[in-house]
C-alpha positions as CSV (number, residue, x, y, z in Angstrom):
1,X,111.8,54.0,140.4
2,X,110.6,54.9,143.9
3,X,112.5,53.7,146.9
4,X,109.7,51.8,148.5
5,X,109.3,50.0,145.3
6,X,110.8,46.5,145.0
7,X,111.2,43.9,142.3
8,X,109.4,40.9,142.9
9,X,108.5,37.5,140.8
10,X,105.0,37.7,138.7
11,X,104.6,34.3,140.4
12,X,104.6,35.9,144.1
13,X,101.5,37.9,142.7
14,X,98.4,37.7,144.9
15,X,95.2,39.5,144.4
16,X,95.7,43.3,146.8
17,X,99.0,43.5,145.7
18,X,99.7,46.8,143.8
19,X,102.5,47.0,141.1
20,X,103.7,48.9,138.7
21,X,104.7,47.2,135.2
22,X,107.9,47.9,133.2
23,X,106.8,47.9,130.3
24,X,105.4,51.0,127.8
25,X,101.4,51.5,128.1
26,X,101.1,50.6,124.4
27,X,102.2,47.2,125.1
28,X,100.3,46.0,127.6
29,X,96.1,45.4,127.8
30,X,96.0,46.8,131.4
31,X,94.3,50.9,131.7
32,X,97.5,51.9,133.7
33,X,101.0,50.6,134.7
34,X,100.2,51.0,138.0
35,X,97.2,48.9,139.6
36,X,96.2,46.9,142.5
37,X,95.9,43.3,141.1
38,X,91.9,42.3,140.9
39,X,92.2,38.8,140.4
40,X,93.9,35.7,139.1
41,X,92.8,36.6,135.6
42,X,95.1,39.5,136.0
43,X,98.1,37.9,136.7
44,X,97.6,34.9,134.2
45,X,97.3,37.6,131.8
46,X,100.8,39.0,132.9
47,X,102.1,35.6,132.4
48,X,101.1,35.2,129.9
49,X,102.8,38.5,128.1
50,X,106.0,37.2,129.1
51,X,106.4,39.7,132.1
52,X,108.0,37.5,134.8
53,X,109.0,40.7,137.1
54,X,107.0,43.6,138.1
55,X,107.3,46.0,140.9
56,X,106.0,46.1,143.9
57,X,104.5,48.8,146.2
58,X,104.1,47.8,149.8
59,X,102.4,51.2,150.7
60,X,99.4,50.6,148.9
61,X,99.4,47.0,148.7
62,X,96.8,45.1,150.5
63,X,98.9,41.9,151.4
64,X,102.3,40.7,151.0
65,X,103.7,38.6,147.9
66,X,103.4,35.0,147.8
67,X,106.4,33.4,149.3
68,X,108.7,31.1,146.6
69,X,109.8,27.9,146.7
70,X,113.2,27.2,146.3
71,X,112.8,25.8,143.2
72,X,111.3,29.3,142.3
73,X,114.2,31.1,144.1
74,X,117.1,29.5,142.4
75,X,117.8,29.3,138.9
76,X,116.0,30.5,136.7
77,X,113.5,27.5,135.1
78,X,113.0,27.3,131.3
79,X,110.3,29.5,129.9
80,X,107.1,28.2,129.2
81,X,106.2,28.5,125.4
82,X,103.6,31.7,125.6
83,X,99.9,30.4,125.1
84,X,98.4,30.8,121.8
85,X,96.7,34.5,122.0
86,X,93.3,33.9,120.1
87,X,92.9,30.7,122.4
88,X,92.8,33.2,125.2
89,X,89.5,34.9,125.6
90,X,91.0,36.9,128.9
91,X,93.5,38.2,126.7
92,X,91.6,39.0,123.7
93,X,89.0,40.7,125.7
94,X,91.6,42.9,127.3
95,X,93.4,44.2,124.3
96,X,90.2,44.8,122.8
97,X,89.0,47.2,125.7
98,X,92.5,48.4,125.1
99,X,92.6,48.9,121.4
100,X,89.4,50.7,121.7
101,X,91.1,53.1,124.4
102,X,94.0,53.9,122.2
103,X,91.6,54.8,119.0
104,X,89.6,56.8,121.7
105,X,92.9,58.2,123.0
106,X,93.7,59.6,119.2
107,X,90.0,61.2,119.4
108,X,90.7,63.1,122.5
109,X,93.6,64.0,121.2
110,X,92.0,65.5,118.0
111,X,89.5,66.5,120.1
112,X,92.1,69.0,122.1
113,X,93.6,70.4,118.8
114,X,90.4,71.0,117.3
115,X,89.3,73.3,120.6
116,X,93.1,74.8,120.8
117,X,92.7,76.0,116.8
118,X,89.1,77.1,117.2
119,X,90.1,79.5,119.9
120,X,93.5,81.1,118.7
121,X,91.1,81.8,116.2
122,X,88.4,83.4,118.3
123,X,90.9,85.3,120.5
124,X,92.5,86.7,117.5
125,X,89.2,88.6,116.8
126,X,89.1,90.1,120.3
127,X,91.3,93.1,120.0
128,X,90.2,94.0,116.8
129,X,86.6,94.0,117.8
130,X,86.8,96.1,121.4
131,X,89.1,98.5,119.5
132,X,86.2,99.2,117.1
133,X,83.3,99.0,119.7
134,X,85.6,102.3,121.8
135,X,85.2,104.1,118.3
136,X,81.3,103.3,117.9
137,X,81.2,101.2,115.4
138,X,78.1,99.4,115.2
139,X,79.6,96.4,113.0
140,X,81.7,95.7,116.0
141,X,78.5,94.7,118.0
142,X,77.5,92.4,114.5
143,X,80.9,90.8,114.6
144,X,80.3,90.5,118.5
145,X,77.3,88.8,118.0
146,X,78.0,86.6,115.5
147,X,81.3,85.0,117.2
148,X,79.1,84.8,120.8
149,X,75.9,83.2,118.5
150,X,78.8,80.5,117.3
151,X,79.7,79.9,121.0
152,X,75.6,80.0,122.2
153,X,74.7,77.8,119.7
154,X,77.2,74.6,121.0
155,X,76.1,75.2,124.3
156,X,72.1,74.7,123.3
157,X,73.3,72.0,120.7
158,X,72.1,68.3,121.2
159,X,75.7,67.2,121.7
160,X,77.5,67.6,125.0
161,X,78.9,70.9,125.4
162,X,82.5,70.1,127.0
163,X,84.8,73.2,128.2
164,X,88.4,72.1,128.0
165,X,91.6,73.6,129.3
166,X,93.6,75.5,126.6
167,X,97.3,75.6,126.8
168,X,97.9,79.1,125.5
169,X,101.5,80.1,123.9
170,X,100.7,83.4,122.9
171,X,101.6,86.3,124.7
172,X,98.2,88.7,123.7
173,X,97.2,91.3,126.2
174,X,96.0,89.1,128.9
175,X,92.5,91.3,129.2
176,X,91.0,89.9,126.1
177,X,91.7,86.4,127.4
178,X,90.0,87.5,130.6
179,X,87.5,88.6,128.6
180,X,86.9,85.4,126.4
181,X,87.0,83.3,129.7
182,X,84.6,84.7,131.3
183,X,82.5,84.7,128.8
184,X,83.0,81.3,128.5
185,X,82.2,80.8,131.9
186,X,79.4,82.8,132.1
187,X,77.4,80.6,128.9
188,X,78.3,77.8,131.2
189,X,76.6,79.1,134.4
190,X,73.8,80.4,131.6
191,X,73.1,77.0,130.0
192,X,73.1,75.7,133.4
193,X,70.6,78.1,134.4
194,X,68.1,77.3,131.7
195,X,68.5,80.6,130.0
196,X,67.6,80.2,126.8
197,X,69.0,81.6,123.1
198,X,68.0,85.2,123.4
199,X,69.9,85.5,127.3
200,X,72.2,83.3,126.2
201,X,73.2,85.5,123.4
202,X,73.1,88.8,125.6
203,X,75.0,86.6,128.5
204,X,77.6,86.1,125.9
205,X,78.3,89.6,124.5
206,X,78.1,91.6,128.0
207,X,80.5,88.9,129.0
208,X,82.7,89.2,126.7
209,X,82.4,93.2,126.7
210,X,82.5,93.8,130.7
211,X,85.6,95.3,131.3
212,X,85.4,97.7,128.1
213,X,85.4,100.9,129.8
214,X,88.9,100.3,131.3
215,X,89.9,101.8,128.0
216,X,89.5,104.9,129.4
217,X,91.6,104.1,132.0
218,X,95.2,104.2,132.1
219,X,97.2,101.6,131.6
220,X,99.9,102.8,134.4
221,X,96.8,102.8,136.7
222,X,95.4,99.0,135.6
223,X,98.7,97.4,135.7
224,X,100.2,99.3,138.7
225,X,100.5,96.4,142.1
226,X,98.7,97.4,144.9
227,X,98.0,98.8,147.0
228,X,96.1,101.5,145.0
229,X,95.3,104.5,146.7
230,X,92.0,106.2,147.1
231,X,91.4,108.5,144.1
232,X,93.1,105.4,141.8
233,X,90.6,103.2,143.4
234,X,87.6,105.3,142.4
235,X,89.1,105.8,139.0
236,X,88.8,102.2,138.7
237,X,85.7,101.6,140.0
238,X,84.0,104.6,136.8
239,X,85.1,101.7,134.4
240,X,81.5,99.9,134.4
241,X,80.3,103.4,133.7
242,X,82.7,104.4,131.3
243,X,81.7,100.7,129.6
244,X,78.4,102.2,129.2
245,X,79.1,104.9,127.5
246,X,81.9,103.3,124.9
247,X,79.2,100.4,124.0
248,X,76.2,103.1,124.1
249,X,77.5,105.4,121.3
250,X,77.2,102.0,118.2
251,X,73.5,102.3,119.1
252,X,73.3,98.4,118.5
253,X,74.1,97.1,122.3
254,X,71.5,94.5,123.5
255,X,70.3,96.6,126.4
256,X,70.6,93.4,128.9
257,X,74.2,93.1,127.9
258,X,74.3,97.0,128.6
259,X,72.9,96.6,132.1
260,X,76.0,93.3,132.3
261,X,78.8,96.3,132.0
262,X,76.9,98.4,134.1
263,X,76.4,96.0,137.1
264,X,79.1,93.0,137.0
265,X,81.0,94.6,140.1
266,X,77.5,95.1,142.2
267,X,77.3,92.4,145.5
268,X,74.2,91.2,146.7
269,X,75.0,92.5,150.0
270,X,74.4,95.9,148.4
271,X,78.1,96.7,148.8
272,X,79.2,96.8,144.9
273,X,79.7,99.5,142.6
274,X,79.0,101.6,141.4
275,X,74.8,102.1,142.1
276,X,75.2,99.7,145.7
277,X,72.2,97.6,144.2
278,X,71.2,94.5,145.7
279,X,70.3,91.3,145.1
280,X,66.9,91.6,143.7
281,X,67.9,95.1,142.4
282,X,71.0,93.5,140.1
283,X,70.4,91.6,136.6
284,X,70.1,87.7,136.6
285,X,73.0,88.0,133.8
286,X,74.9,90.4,135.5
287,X,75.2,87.9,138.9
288,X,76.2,85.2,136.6
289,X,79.2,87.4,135.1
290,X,79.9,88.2,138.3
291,X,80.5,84.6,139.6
292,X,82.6,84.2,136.0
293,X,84.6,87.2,136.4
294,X,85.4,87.2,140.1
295,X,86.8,82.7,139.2
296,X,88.6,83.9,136.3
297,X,90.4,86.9,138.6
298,X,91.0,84.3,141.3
299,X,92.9,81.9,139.2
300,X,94.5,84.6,136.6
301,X,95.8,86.8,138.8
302,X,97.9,89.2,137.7
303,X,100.5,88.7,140.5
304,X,101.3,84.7,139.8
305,X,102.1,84.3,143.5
306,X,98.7,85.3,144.7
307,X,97.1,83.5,142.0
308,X,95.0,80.6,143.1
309,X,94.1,76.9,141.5
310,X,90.9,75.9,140.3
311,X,90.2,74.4,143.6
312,X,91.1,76.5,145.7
313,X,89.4,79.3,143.9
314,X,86.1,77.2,143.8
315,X,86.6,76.7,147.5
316,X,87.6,80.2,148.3
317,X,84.6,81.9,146.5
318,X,81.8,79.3,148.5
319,X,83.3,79.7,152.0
320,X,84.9,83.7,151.7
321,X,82.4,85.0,148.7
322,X,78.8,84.1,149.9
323,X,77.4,87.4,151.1
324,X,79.2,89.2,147.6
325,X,77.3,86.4,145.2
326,X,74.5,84.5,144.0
327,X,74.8,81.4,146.5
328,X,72.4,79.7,144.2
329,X,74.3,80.8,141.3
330,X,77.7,80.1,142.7
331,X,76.6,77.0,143.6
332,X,75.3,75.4,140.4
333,X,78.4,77.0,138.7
334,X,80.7,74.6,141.5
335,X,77.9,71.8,140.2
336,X,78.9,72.7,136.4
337,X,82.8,72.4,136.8
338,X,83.0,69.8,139.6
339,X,85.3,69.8,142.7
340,X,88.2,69.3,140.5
341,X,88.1,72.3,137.8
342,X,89.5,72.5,134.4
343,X,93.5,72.9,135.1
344,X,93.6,71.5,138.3
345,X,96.4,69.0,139.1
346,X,96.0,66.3,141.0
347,X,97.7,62.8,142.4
348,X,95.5,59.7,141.8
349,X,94.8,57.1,144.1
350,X,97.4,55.0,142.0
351,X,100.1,57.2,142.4
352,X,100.0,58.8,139.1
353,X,99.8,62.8,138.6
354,X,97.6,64.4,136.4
355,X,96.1,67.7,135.5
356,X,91.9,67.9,134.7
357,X,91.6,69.2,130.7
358,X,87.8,69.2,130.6
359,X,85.0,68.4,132.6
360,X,82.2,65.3,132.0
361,X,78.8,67.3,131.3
362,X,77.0,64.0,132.5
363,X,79.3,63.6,135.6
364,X,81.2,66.6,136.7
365,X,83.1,65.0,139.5
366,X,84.5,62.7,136.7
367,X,86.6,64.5,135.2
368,X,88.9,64.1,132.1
369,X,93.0,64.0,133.0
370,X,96.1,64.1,131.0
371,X,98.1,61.6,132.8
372,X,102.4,61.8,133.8
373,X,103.9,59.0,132.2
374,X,107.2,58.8,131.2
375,X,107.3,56.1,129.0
376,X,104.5,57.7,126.9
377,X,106.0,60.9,124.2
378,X,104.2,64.3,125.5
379,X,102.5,64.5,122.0
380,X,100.8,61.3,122.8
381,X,100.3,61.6,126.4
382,X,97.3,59.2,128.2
383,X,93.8,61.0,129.3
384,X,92.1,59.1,131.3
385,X,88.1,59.7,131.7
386,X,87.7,58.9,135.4
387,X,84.6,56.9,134.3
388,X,86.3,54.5,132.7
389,X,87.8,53.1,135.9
390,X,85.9,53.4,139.2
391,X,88.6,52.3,141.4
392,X,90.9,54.6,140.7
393,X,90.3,58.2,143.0
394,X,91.2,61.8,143.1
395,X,93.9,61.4,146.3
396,X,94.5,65.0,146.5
397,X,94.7,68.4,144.4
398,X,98.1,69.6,144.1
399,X,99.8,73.2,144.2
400,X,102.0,73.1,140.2
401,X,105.3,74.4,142.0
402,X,105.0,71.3,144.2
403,X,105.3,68.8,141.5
404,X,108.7,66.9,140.7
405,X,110.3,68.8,138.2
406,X,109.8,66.6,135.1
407,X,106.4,66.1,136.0
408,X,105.5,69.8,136.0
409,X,107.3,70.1,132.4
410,X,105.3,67.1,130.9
411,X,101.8,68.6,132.2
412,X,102.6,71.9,131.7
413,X,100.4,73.4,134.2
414,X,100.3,77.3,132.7
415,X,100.1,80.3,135.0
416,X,97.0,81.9,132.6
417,X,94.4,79.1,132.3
418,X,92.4,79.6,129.6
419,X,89.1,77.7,128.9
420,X,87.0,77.5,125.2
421,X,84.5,74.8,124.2
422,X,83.6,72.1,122.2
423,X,80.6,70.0,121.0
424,X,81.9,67.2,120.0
425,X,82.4,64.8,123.2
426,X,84.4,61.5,123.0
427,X,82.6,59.0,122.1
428,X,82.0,56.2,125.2
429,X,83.5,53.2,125.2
């Protein structure tokens, strides 16, 4: 309980009085625990449940409670025998709405396991496939293809495309799941682009392939903190040549996927590597992997205390990145992922933390959140479409190491985010 919360009567309760219930989510109609009180309907309805003491929250309350008589104040008056339920069409209405929340919370749920399973299975490909493509084999690029075709065709599929958060446990190299995000990433800049199956598909596959030629790099080199010095820095910058030439020897390489490993480190300020091309001179596809890879870097960096959150990367890339990217591009990607990005964590306007687990294709700055609540088991914890409830507001995004401790361990905000995506959205309620 917080210390400015106090315990008052549900008979002081005046509408723009904000409380917070003591009682489990399951077993009450209302969307949250917490809530400013609406109208008298509202606080019949928590009469009528049998609560006769919530808490409440002066700092975000509207008025003060109701003043009792002293009838009220003294002992306590015999209980009312609870009103028949299917007489109440307040009541029935609300646990309805309420019923259909739960059944739609189950789907998200589903919904999150479905994503998680698809892509342990997709990363577990990705090893196995850029090890083949460094030896030339040409049914690496097939394999490629087919797993970015599966991904290509969800994003050009009737149904909403959603890209969710995916809490990873695994401890793969973390370039392949650099590689799979921005690949990701880049299909949803692409979609949002109009590209259509053919870019889409080469979007996809020089994506997923841009960093290939730091094979030929050591590993001492790649992993080494910086700062790097000269020669090591123009070893590093030969791996989009070196890509090249790994991907060139299958002879199967979509040549606009080619030109992605070639050109995803050129700026259109002509100050990239390693040809200095600018704007006009560098592939559309190439400036959206660009924008992908440079996010994914940003928020996965490999030094967790320079790493940045979805936010702040969004933010950072806009106001420090402009003369290095497509604005255009940049900025429709901001558009795709909203203000409040996949893995973000945030405190509502209710009070409640939350972390963002996938974005609304129809309504990016509504995103979907996976609520704190500690009378709700972790395995079933509440996401909350932001659409569902217009009053309640993004207060504030919120740095992971500055959450309450049992708050940070019942979100689980990971140091590697890792996105995938899914095609079957929630269905509206």
């Amino acid at each position: 309980m917080s210390a400015t919360e106090t315990r008052i009567k549900t008979e002081q309760l005046q509408p723009g009085i904000f409380i917070r219930v003591e009682a489990s989510w399951f077993s009450h109609p209302f969307l949250f625990s917490k809530f400013k009180v609406k109208n008298a309907d509202q606080i019949q309805t928590l009469k009528n449940l049998g609560i006769t003491e919530v808490y409440y929250i002066p700092e975000k309350s509207d008025c003060l409670p109701k003043m009792l008589d002293r009838s009220s104040a003294g002992e306590t008056q015999p209980k009312m025998p609870l009103p028949n339920m299917q007489q109440d069409p307040v009541m029935q209405l609300l646990w309805r709405i309420k019923r259909d929340r739960i059944e739609k919370l189950k789907e998200r749920h589903e919904c999150i396991r479905r994503c998680t399973k698809s892509y342990s299975q997709t990363i577990r490909r990705v090893p196995a496939m850029m090890s083949n493509l460094v030896t030339g084999s040409p049914e690496a690029v097939g394999e490629a293809k087919e797993m970015v075709s599966g991904m290509v065709s969800i994003f050009l599929a009737d149904t909403d495309a959603t890209v969710h958060l995916i809490n990873i446990k695994e401890k793969e190299e973390s370039l392949y799941h650099h590689s799979l995000n921005v690949s990701v990433l880049a299909l949803t800049i692409g979609k949002k682009a109009g590209l259509g199956s053919h870019e889409l598909n080469c979007l996809g596959i020089g994506a997923l392939f841009h960093d290939i030629g730091k094979n030929k790099i050591d590993r001492k080199i790649l992993r080494k903190p910086p700062p790097l010095s000269k020669p090591e820095i123009e070893l590093l910058q030969l791996h989009p040549r070196y890509g090249v030439e790994i991907v060139s020897q299958s002879g199967a390489f979509p040549p606009e996927a080619l030109q992605i490993i070639l050109q995803h480190h050129e700026q259109v300020n002509g100050m990239g590597y390693p040809q200095r091309l600018s704007r006009h001179q560098i592939s559309l596809l190439s400036r959206i992997t660009a924008i992908a890879d440079e996010y994914d870097n940003l928020c996965n960096h490999p030094n967790p205390d320079r790493a940045m959150t979805p936010y702040q990367a969004l933010s950072y890339m806009y106001t420090k990145r402009q003369e290095r990217l497509d604005i255009e591009l940049l900025s429709s990607f901001i558009r795709c992922l909203g203000i409040y990005p996949p893995g973000t964590v945030v405190r509502l306007s209710n009070g409640m933390f939350g972390i963002v687990v996938s974005i609304n294709p129809q309504n990016p700055l509504k995103p979907s959140l996976m609520l704190y609540d500690s009378d709700v088991p972790r395995a079933e914890a509440l996401i909350f479409d932001m659409e569902d409830d217009p009053d309640v507001s993004i207060e504030k995004s919120i740095q992971p190491e500055k959450l309450p401790s049992e708050v940070r361990n019942y979100l689980s905000p990971s140091t590697h985010l890792t996105y995938f995506v899914d095609d079957q959205a929630p269905k509206k309620t």
